[in-house]
N, C-alpha and C positions, 0 to 999 in steps of 0.2 A: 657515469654512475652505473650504468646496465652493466659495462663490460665489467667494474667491480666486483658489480655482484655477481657475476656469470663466475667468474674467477674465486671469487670466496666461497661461492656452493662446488666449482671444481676441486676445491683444495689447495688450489692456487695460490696461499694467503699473500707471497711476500709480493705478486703480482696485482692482486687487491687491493695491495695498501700504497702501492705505486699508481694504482689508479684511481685510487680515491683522490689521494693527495695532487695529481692533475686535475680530477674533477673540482678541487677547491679552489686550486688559481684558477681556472674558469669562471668559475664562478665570482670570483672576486673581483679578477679583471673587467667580465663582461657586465654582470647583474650589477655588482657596488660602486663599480666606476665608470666603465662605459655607459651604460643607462642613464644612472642621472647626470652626469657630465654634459653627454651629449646629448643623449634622444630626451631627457626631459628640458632640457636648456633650452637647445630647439624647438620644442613644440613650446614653451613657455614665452621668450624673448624673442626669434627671431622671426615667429610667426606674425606680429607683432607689426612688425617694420615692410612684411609681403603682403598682408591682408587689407586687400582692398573694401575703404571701409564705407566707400561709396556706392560698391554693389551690393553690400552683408551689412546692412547695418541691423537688423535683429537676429538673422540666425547664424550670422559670425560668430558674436560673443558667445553665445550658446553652448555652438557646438564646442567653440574652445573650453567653457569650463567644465562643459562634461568631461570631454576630450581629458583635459587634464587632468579633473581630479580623480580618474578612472587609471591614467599613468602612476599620482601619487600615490594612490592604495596601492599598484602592485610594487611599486616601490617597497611600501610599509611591509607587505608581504617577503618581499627579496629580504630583508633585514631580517624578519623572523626566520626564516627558513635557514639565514647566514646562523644565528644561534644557536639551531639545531644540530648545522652542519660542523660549526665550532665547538659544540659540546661534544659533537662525534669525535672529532678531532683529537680533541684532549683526550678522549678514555684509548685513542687508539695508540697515542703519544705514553700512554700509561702504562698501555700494557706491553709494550714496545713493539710495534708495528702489527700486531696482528687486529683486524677487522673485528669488533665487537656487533652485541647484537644494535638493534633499534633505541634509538637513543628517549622515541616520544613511548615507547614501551615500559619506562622506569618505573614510575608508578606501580608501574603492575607486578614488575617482576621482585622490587623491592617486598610486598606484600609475600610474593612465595617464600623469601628465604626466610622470614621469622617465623614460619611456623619449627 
């Protein structure tokens, strides 16, 4: 995403939008499917089956559902950020390839053009 935006402030645009759209499969691969696939799967189930329940028997569980449900929120979080990054996506798809502004910015910028 840096080198993006390094390249969309150089002018760079059709190299910004080549690396946006890398930094999307990235993000898709690693954060939407890698993550909870595996790293939440694992730390959910298979910890499970390791966890010795005869040495942790109170602060095993604990730590596991802290542990966890501190994975599920950034999950939560990966998902919103994906809608952000999808709605990027779309205005970029729109205006065909070149790099718009901030997408949690609309609000705002909607407000300037009715005057």
């Amino acid at each position: 995403m840096e080198i993006a935006k390094m390249c969309k402030y150089s002018g760079l645009d059709v190299l910004a939008g080549i690396m946006f759209v890398l930094f999307v499969l990235a993000w898709i691969l690693l954060r939407l499917i890698y993550f909870p696939f595996w790293i939440i799967r694992s730390t959910s189930y298979e910890v499970i089956l390791t966890l010795d329940k005869e040495k942790h028997k109170v602060e095993g569980p604990i730590y596991y559902y802290v542990f966890n449900s501190l994975l599920f929120a950034l999950l939560v979080l990966h998902i919103y950020w994906w809608v952000l990054i999808f709605r990027m996506l779309v205005k970029q798809i729109q205006a065909r390839g070149q790099v718009g502004d901030d997408v949690r910015s609309d609000s705002e910028g909607e407000d300037e053009h009715e005057d």
